[in-house]
C-alpha positions, 0 to 999 in steps of 0.5 A: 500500500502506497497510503503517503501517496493518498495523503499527497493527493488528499492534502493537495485537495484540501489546499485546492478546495482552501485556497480558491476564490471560486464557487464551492462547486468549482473548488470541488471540480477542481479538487476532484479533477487534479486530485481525487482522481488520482486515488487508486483506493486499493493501492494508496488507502487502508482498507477502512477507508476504501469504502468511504472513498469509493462512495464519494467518488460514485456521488461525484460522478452520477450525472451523465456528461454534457455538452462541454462538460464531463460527468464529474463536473455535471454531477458537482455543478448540479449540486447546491452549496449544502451538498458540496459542503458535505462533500468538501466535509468528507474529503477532510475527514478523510484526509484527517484520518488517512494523517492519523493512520500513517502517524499511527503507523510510524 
């Protein structure tokens, strides 16, 4: 398992969701596109974790893609602030137990 490389990816989505002035939305996309998915959960997360991951991924990536736009940015775009917030929310969490997983594994 490769877990400090999902810890990369997971903390470079939370610094991209952080430090944009976009829409909850777009910090979203964003952190989805250049980050999440570069998250292979059975190589770069603990067991525990996979679940959580893979679910995410599915509620980001339900809406069928659209003229200039892919499904992920279909699904997250039809989303209001309350539902991105929830799925900003779990992308820390994740990212504050895969950090606690490593620490405890050092």
């Amino acid at each position: 398992m490769q877990a400090e490389y999902g810890l990369e990816q997971l903390t470079s989505a939370v610094f991209t969701i952080a430090d944009s002035h976009e829409t909850l939305q777009q910090r979203l996309i964003s952190a989805c596109v250049y980050d999440i998915l570069n998250i292979n959960p059975e190589r770069d997360l603990p067991q525990e974790m996979r679940e959580k991951f893979t679910t995410l991924c599915q509620l980001l990536n339900c809406q069928p893609a659209m003229e200039g736009q892919g499904s992920i940015s279909a699904t997250i775009s039809a989303m209001n602030d309350d539902e991105a917030r929830r799925h900003i929310e779990t992308i820390g969490q994740m990212y504050r137990e895969l950090a606690e997983y490593l620490a405890t594994r050092s």
